[in-house]
CHARMM-style PDB file with segment names, atoms N, HN, CA, C and O in Angstrom:
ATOM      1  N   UNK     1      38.654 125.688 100.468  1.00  0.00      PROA
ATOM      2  CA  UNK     1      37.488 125.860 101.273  1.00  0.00      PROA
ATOM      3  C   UNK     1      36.222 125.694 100.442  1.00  0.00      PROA
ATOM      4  O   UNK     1      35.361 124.861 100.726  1.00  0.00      PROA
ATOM      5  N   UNK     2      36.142 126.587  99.321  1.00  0.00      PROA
ATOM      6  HN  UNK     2      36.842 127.264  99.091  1.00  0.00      PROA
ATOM      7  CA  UNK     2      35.123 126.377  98.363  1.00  0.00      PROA
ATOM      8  C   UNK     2      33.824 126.948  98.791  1.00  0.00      PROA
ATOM      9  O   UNK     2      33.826 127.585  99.845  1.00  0.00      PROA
ATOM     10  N   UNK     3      32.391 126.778  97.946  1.00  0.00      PROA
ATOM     11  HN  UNK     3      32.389 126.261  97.090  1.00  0.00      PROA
ATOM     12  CA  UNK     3      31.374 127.230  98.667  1.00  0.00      PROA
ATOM     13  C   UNK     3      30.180 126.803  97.918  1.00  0.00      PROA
ATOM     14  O   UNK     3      30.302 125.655  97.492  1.00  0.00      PROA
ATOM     15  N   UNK     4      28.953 127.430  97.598  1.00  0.00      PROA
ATOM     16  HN  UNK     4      28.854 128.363  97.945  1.00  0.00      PROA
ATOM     17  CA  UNK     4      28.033 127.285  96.904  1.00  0.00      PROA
ATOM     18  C   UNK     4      27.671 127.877  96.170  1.00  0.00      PROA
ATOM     19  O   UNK     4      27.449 128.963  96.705  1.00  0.00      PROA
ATOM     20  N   UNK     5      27.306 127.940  94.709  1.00  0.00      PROA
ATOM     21  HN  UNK     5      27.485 127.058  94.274  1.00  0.00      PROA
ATOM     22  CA  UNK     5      26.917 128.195  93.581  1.00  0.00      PROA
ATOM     23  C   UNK     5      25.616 128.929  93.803  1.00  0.00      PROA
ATOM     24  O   UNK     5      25.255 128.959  94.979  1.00  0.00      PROA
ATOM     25  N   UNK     6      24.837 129.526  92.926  1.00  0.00      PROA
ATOM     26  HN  UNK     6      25.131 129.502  91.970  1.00  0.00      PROA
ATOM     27  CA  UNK     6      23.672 129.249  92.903  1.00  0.00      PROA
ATOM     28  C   UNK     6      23.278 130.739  91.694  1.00  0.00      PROA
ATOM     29  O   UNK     6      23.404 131.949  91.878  1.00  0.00      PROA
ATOM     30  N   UNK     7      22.805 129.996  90.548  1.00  0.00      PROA
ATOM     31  HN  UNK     7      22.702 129.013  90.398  1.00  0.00      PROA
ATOM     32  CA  UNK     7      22.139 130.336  90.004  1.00  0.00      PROA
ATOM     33  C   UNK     7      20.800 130.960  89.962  1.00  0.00      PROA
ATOM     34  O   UNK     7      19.978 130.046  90.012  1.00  0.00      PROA
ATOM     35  N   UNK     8      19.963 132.603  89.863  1.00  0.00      PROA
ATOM     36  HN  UNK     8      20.632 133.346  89.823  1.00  0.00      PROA
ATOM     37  CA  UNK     8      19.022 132.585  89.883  1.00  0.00      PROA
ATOM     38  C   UNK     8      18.767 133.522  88.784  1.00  0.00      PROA
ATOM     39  O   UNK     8      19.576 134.449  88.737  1.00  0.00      PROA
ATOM     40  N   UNK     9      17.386 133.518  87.435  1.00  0.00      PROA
ATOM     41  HN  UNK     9      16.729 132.765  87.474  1.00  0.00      PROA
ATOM     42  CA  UNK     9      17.111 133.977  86.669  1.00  0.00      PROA
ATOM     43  C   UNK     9      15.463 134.755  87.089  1.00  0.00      PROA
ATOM     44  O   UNK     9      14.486 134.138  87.516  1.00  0.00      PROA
ATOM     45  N   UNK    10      15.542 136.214  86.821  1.00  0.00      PROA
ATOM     46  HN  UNK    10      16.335 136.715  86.474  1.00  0.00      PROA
ATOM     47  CA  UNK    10      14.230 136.536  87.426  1.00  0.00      PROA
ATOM     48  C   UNK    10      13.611 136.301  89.018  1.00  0.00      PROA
ATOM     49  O   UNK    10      12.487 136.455  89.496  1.00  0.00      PROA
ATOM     50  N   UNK    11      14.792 135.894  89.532  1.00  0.00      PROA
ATOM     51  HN  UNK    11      15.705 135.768  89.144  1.00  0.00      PROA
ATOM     52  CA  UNK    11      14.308 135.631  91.398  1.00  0.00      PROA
ATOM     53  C   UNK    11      14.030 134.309  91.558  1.00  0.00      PROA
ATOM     54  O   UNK    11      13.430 133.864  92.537  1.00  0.00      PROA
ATOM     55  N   UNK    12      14.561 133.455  90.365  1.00  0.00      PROA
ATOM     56  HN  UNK    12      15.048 133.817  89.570  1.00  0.00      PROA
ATOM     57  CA  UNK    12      13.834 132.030  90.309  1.00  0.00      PROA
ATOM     58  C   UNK    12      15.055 131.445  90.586  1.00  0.00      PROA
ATOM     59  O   UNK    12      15.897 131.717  89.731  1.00  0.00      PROA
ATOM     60  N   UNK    13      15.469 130.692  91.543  1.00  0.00      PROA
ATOM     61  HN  UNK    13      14.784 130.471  92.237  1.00  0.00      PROA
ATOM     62  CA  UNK    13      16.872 129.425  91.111  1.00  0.00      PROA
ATOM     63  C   UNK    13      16.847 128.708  90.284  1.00  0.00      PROA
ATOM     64  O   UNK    13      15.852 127.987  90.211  1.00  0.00      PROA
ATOM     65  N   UNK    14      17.677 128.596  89.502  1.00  0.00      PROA
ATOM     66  HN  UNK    14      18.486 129.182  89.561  1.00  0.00      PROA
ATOM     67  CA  UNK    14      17.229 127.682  88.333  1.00  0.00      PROA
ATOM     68  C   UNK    14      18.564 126.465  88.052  1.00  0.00      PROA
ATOM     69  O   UNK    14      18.708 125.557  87.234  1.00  0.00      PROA
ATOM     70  N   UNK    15      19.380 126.987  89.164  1.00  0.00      PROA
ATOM     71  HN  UNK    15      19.263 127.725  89.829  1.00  0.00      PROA
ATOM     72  CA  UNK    15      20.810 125.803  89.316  1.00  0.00      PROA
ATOM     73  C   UNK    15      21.459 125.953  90.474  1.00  0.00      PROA
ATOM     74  O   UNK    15      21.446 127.125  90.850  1.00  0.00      PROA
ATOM     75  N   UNK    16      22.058 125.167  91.230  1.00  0.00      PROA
ATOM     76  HN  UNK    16      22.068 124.215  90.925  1.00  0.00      PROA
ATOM     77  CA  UNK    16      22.776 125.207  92.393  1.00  0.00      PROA
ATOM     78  C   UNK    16      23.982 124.378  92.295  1.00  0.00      PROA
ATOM     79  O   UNK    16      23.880 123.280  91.749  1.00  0.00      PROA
ATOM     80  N   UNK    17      25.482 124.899  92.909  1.00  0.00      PROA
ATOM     81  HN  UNK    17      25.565 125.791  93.353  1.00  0.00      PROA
ATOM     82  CA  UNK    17      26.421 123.273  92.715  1.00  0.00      PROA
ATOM     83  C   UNK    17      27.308 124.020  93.894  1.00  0.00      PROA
ATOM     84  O   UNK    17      27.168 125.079  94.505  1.00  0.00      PROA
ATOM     85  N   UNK    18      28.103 123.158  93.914  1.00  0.00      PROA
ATOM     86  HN  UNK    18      28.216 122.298  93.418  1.00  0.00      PROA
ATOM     87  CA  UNK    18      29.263 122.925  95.285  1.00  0.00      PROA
ATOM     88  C   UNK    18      30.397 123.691  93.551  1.00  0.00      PROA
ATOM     89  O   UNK    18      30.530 123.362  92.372  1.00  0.00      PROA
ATOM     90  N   UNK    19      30.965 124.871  94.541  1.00  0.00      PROA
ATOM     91  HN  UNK    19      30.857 125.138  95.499  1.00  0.00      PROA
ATOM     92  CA  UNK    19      32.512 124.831  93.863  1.00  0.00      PROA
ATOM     93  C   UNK    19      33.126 124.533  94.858  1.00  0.00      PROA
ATOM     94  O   UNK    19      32.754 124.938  95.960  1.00  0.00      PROA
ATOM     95  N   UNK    20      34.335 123.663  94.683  1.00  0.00      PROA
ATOM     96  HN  UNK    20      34.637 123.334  93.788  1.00  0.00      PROA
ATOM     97  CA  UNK    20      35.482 122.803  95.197  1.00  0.00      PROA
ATOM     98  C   UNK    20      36.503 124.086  95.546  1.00  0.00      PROA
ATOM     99  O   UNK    20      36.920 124.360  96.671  1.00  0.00      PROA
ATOM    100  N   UNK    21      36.725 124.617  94.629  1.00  0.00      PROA
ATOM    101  HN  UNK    21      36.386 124.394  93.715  1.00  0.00      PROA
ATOM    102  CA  UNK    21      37.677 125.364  94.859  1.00  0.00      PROA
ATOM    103  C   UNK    21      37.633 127.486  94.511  1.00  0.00      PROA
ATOM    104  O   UNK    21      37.081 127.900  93.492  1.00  0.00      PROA
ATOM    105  N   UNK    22      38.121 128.226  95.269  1.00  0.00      PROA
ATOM    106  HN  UNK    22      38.570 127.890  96.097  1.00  0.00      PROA
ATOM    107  CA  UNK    22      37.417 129.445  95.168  1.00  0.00      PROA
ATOM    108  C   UNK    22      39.017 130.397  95.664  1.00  0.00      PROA
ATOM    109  O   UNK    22      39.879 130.248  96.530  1.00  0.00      PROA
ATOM    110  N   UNK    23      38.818 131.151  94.812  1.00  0.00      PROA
ATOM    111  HN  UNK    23      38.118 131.272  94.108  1.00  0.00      PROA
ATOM    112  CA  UNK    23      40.142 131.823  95.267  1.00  0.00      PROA
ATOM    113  C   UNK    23      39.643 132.957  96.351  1.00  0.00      PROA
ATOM    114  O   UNK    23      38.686 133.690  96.104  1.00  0.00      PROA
ATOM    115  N   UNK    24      40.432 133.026  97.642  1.00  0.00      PROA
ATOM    116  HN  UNK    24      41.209 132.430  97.843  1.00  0.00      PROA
ATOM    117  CA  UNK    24      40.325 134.093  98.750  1.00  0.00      PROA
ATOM    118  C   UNK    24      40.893 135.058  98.566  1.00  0.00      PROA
ATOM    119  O   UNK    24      42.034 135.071  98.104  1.00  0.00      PROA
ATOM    120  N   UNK    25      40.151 136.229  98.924  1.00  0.00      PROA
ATOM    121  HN  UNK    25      39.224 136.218  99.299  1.00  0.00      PROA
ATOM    122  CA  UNK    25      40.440 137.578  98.796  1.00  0.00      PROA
ATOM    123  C   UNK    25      40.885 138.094  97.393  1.00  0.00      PROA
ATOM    124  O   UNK    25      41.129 139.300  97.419  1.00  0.00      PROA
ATOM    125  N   UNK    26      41.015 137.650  96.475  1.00  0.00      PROA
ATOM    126  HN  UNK    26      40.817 136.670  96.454  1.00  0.00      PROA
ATOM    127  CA  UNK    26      41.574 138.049  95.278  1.00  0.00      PROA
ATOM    128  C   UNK    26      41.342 137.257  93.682  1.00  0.00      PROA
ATOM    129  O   UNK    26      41.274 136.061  93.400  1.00  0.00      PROA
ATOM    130  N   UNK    27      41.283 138.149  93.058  1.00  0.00      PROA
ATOM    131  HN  UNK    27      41.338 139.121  93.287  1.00  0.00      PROA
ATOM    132  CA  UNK    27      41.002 137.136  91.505  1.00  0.00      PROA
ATOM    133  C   UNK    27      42.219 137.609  90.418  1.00  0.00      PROA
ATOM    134  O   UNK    27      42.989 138.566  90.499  1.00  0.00      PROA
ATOM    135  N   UNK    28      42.081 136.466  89.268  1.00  0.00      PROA
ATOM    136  HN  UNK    28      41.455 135.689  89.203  1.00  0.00      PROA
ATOM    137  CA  UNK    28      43.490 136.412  88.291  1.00  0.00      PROA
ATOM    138  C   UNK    28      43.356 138.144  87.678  1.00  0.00      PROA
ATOM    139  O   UNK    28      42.363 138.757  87.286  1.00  0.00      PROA
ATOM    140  N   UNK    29      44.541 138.494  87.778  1.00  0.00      PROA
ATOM    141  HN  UNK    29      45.348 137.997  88.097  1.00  0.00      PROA
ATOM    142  CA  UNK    29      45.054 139.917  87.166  1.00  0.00      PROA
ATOM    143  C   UNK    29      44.899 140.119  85.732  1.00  0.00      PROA
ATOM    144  O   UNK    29      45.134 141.147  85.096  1.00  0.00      PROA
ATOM    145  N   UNK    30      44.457 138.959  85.299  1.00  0.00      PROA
ATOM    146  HN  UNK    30      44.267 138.125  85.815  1.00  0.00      PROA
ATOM    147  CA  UNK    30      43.987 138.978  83.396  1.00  0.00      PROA
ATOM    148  C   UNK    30      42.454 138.328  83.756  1.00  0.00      PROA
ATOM    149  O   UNK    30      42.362 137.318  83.058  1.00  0.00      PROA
ATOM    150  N   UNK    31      41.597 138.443  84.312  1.00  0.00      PROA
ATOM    151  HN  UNK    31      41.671 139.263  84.880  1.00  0.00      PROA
ATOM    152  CA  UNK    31      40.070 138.411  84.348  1.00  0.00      PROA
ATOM    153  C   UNK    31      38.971 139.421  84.932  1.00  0.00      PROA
ATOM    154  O   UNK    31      39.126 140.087  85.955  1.00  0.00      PROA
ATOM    155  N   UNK    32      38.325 139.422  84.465  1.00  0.00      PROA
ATOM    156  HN  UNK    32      38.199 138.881  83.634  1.00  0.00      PROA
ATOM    157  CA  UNK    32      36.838 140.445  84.968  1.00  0.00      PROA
ATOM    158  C   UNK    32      35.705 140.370  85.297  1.00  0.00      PROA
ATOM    159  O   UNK    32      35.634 139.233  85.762  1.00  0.00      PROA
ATOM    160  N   UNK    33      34.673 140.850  85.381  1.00  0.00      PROA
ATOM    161  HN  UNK    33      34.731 141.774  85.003  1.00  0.00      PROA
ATOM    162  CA  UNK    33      33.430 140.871  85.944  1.00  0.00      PROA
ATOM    163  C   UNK    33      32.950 141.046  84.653  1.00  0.00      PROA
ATOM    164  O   UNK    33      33.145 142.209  84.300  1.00  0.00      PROA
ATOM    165  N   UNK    34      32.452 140.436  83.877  1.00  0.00      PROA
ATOM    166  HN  UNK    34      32.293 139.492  84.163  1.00  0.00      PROA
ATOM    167  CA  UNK    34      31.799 141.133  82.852  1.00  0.00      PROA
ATOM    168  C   UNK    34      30.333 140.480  82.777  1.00  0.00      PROA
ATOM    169  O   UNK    34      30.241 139.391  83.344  1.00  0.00      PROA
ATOM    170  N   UNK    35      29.418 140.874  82.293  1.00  0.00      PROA
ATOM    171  HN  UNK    35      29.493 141.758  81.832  1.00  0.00      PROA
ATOM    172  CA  UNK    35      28.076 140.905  81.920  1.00  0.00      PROA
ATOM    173  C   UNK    35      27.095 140.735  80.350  1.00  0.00      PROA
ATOM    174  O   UNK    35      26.516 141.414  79.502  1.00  0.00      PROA
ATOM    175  N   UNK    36      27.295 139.861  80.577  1.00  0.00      PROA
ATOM    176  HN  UNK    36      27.765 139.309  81.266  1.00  0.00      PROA
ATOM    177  CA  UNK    36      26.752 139.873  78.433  1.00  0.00      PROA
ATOM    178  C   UNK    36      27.518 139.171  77.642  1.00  0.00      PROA
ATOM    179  O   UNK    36      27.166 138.462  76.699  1.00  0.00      PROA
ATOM    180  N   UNK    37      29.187 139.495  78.266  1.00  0.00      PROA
ATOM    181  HN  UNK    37      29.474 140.071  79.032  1.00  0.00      PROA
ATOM    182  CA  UNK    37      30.057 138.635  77.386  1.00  0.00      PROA
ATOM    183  C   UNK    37      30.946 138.349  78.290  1.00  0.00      PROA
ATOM    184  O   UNK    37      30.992 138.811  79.430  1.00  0.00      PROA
ATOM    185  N   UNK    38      31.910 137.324  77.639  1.00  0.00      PROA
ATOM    186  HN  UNK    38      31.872 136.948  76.714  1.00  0.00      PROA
ATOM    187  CA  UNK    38      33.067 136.935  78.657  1.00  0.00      PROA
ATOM    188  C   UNK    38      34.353 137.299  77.566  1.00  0.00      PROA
ATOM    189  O   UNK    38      34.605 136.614  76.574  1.00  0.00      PROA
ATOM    190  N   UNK    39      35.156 138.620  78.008  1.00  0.00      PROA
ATOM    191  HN  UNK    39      34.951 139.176  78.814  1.00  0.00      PROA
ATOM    192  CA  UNK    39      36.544 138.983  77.493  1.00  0.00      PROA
ATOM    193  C   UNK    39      37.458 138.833  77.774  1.00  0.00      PROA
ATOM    194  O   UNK    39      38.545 139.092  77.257  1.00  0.00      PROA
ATOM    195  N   UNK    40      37.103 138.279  78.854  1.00  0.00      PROA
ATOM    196  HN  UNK    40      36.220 138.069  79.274  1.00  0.00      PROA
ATOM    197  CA  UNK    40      38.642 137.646  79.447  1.00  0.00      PROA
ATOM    198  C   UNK    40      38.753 135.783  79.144  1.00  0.00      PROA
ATOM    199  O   UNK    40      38.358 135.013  78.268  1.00  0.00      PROA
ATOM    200  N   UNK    41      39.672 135.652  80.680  1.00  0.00      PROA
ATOM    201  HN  UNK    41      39.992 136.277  81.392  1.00  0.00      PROA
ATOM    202  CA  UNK    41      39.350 133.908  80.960  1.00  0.00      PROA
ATOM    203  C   UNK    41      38.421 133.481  80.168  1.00  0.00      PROA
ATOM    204  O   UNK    41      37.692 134.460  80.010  1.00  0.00      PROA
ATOM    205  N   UNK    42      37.809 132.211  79.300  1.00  0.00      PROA
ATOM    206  HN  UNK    42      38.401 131.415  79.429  1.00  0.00      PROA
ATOM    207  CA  UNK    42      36.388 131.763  79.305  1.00  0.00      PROA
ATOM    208  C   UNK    42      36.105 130.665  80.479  1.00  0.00      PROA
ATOM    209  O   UNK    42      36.767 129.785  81.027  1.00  0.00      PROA
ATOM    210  N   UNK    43      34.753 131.184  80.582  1.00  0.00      PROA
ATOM    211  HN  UNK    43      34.214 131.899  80.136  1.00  0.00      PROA
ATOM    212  CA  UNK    43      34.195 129.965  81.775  1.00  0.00      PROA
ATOM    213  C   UNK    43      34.081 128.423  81.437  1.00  0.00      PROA
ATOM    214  O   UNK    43      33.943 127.416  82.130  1.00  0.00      PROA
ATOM    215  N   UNK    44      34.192 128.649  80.148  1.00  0.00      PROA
ATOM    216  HN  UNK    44      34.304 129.468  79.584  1.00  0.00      PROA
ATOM    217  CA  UNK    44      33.638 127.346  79.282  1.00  0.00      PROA
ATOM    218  C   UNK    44      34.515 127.227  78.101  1.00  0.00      PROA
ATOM    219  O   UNK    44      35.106 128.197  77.626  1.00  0.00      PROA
ATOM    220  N   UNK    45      34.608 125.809  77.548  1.00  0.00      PROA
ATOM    221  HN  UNK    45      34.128 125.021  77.934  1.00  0.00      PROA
ATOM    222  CA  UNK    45      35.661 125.916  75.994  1.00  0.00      PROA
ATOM    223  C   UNK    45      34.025 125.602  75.607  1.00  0.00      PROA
ATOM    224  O   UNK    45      33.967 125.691  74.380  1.00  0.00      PROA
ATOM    225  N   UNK    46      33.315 125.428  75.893  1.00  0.00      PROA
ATOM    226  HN  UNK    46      33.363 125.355  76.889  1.00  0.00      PROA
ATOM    227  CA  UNK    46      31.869 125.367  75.109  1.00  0.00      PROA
ATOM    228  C   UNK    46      31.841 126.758  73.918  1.00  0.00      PROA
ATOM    229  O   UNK    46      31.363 126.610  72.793  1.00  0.00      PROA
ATOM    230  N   UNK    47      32.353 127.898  74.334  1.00  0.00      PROA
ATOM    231  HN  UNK    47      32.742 128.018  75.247  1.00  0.00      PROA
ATOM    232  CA  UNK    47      32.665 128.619  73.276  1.00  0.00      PROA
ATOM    233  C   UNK    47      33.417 129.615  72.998  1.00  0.00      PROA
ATOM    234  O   UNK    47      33.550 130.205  74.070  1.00  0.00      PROA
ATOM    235  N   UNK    48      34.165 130.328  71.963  1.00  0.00      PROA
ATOM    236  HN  UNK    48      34.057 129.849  71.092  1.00  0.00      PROA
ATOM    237  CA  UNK    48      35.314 130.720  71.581  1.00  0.00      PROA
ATOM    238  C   UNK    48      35.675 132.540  71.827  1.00  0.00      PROA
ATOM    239  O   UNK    48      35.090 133.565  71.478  1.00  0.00      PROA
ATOM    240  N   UNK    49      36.745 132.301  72.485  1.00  0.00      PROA
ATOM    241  HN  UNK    49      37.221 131.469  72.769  1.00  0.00      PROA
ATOM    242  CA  UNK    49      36.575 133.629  73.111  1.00  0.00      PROA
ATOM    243  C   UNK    49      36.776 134.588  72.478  1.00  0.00      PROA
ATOM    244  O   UNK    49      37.740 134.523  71.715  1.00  0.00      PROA
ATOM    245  N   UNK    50      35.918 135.967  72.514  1.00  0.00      PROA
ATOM    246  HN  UNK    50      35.135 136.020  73.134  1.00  0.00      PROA
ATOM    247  CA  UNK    50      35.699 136.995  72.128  1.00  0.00      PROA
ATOM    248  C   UNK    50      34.399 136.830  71.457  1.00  0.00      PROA
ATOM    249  O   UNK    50      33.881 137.934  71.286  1.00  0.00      PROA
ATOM    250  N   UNK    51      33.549 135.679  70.932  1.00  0.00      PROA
ATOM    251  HN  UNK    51      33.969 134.783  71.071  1.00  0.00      PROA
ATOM    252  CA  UNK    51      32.818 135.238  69.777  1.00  0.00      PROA
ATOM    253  C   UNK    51      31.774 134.559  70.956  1.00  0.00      PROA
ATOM    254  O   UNK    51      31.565 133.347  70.911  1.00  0.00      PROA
ATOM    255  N   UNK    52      31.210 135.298  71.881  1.00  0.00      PROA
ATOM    256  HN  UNK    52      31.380 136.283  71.918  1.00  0.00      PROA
ATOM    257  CA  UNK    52      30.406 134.734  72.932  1.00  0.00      PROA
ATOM    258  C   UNK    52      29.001 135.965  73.087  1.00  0.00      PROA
ATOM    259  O   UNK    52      27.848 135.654  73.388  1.00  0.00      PROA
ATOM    260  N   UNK    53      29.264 136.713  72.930  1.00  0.00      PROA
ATOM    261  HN  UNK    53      30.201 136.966  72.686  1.00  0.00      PROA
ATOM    262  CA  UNK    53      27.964 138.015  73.319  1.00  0.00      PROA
ATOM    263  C   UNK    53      26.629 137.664  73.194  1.00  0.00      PROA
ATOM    264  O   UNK    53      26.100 137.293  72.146  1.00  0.00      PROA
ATOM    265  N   UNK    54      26.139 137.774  74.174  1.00  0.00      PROA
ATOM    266  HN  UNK    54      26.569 138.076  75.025  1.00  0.00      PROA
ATOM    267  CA  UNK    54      24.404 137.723  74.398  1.00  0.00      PROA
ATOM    268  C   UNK    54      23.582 138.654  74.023  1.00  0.00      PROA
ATOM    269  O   UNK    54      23.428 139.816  74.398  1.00  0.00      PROA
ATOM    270  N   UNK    55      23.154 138.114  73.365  1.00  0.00      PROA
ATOM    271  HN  UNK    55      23.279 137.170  73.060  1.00  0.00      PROA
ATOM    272  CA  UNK    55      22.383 139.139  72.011  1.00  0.00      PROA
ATOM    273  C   UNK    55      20.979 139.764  72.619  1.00  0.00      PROA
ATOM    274  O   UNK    55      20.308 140.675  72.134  1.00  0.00      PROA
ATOM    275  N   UNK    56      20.817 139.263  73.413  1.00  0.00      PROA
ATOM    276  HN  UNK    56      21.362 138.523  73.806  1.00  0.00      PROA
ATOM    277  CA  UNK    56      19.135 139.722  73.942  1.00  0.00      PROA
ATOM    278  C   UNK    56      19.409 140.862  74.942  1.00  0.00      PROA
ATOM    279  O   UNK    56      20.513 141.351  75.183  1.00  0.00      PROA
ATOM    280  N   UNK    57      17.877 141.308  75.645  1.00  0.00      PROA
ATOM    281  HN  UNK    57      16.980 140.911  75.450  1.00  0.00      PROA
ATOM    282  CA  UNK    57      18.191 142.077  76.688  1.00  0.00      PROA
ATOM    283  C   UNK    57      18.231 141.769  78.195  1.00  0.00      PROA
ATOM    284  O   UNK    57      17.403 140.964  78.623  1.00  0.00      PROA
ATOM    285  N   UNK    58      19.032 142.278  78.965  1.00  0.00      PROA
ATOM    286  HN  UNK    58      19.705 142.932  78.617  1.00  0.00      PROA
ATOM    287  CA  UNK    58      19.273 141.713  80.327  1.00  0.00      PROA
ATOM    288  C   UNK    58      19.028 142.787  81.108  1.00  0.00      PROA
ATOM    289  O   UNK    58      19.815 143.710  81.313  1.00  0.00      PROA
ATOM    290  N   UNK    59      17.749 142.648  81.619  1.00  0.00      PROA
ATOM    291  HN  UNK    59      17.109 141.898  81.452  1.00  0.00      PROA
ATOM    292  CA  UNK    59      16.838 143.424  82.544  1.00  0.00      PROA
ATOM    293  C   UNK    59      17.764 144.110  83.499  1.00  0.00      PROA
ATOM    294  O   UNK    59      18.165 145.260  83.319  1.00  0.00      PROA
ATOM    295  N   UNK    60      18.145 143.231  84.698  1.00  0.00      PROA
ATOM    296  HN  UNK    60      17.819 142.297  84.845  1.00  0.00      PROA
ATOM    297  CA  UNK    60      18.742 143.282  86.052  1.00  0.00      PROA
ATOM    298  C   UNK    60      19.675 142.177  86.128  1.00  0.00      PROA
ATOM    299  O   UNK    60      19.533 141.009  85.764  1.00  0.00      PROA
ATOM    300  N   UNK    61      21.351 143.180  87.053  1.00  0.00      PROA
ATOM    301  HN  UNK    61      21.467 144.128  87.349  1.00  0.00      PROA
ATOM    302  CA  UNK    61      22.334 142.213  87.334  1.00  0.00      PROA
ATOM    303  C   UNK    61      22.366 142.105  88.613  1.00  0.00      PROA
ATOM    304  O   UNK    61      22.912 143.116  89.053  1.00  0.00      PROA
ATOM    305  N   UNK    62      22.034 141.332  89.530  1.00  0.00      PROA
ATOM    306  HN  UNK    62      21.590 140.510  89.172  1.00  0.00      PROA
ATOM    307  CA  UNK    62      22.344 142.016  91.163  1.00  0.00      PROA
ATOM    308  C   UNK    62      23.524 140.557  91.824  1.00  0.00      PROA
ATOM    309  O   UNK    62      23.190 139.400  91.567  1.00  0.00      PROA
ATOM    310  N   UNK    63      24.325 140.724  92.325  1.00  0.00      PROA
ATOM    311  HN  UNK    63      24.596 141.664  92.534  1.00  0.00      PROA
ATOM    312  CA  UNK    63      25.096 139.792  93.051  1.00  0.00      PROA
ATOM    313  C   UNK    63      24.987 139.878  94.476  1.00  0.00      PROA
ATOM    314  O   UNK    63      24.960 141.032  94.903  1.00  0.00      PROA
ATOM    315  N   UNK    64      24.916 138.932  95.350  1.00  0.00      PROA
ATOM    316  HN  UNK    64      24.938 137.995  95.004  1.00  0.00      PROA
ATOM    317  CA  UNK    64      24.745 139.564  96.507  1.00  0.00      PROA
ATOM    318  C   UNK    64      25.786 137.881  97.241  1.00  0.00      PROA
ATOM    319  O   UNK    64      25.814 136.664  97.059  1.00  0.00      PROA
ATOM    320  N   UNK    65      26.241 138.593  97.812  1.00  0.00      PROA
ATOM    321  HN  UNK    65      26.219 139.582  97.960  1.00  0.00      PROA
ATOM    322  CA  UNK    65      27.426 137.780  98.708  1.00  0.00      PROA
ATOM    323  C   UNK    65      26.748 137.759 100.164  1.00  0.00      PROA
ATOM    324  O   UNK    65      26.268 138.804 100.602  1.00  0.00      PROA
ATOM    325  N   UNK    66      26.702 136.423 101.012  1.00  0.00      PROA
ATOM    326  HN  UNK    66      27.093 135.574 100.657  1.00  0.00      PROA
ATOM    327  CA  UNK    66      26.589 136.501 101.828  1.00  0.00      PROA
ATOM    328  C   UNK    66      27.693 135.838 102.259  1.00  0.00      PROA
ATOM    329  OT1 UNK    66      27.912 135.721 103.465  1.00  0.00      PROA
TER     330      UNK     66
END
């Protein structure tokens, strides 16, 4: 089914994309929600997991599903 992306930093969009594919009702039993870093899955081989943490400060997280 899939859906839409959308990136926003500070209330600003700053990226939008089509995901193709989206898992319903449920996510992989070895991944998480995480914030700052990625400890599970990586989103990216752009870089090496565990060796990813965002060093700065991150104001506000808000997700909002419609």
């Amino acid at each position: 089914m899939g859906g839409t992306g959308t990136l926003s930093v500070n209330g600003k969009k700053v990226a939008e994309g089509r995901i193709e594919h989206t898992q319903a009702m449920a996510f992989s039993a070895d991944d998480t929600a995480d914030v700052g870093v990625d400890e599970a899955t990586p989103v990216t081989e752009d870089y090496q997991e565990g060796d990813n943490r965002f060093t700065h400060k991150i104001e506000k997280v808000s997700i909002e599903l419609k």
